[in-house]
Every structure is written in structure tokens, then in C-alpha cells.
N, C-alpha and C positions, 0 to 999 in steps of 0.2 A: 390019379383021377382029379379031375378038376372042379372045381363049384363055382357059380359067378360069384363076383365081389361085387362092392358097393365103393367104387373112389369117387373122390374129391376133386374139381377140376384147378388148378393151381390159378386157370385166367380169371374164368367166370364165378368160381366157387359154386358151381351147380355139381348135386351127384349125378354119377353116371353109373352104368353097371359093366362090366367088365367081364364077358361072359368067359363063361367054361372053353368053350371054342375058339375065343382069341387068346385064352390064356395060353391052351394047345396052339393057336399056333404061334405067337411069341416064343414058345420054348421051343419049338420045331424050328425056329428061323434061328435060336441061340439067343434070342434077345433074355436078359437074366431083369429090365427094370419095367415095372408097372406102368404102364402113359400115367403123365401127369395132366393132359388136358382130355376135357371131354371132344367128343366126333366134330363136333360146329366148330369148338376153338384149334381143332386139329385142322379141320379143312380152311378156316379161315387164317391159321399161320402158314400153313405151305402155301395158299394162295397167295399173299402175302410173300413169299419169300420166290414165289416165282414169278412176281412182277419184279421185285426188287432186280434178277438177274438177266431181266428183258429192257432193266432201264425203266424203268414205274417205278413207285416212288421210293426216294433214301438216295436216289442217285445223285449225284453231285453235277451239273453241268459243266462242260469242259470251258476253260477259261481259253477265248479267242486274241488274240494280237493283232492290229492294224498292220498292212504291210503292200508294199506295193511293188507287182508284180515283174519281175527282172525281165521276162521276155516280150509282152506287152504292154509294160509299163500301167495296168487296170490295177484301181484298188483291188485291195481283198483283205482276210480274213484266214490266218494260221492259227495250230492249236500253240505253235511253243515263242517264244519271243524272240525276234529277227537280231541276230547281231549286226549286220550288216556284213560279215566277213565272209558268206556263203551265200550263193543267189537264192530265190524264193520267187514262187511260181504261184499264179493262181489256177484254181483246179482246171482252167478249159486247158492249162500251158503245161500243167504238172501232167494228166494224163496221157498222152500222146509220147511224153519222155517214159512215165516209165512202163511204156507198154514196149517203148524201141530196147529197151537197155536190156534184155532179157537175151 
């Protein structure tokens, strides 16, 4: 049998209650550890961690290379840096290749 508790939220330090029913169902799911945050700082770290994997924020912007383009000679913009020992294509030149190559 279960009883609500009274934890301590590890973000905000606000209590929360912890009911009898989540408790049932955390041990129905096999979870054996208490949340450490309360509901707001739960929903606001997964929100949080599902922007991060949509590219919002923490993300790193991809670093670009000047480069100019081997089939019509147009600038552009790659993600890796051009040796010059393999051609490189700007995307109107890159498309149309690798849709034939297949």
C-alpha cells in the first residue's frame, strides 16, 4: 500500500507531493527511484530536451567552407573543407548527380 510523500524538487526546491498512484504506477512500470523534479520542472526539462533534438537551442551550428562549384563554376558553401583533390558541386549541381547515381 502506498501513501503520498512530500519531495523536494532538486531544480526549483519547491515541495511537491508524490501521490500514492504515481507511486503505484512507477513500481508497475519497475521504476525503483523517486522523481527528483517537481511536474513544471519535469515538463520544462523534457521540453527542453526536445528542442535540443529538433536543433533549438545547445545545438552547435555546422561550420560552412567557401568553395566553388566544379560543374558550373558558382560559388557556394560546403559543410567539410575542399581539398581540391575531389570535385565539389553546389547543391543546384550536386542534386540531379545524386539522384542519377542510384
Amino acid at each position: 500500500m502506498f501513501n503520498d510523500k512530500v519531495l523536494v524538487c532538486k531544480d526549483c526546491g519547491n515541495e511537491f507531493t508524490f501521490s500514492a498512484s504515481e507511486q503505484e504506477f512507477f513500481a508497475e512500470k519497475g521504476f525503483t527511484n523517486e522523481p527528483g523534479r517537481c511536474p513544471q520542472c519535469r515538463a520544462a526539462k523534457k521540453a527542453q530536451s526536445r528542442s535540443n533534438h529538433r536543433g533549438g537551442f545547445g545545438r552547435q551550428e555546422r561550420q560552412m567552407y567557401p568553395a566553388v562549384c566544379s560543374s558550373c563554376g558558382k560559388e557556394t558553401t560546403v559543410p567539410f573543407q575542399p581539398t581540391g583533390e575531389k570535385p565539389v558541386y553546389c547543391r543546384d549541381c550536386y542534386q540531379p548527380r545524386s539522384r542519377n547515381s542510384w
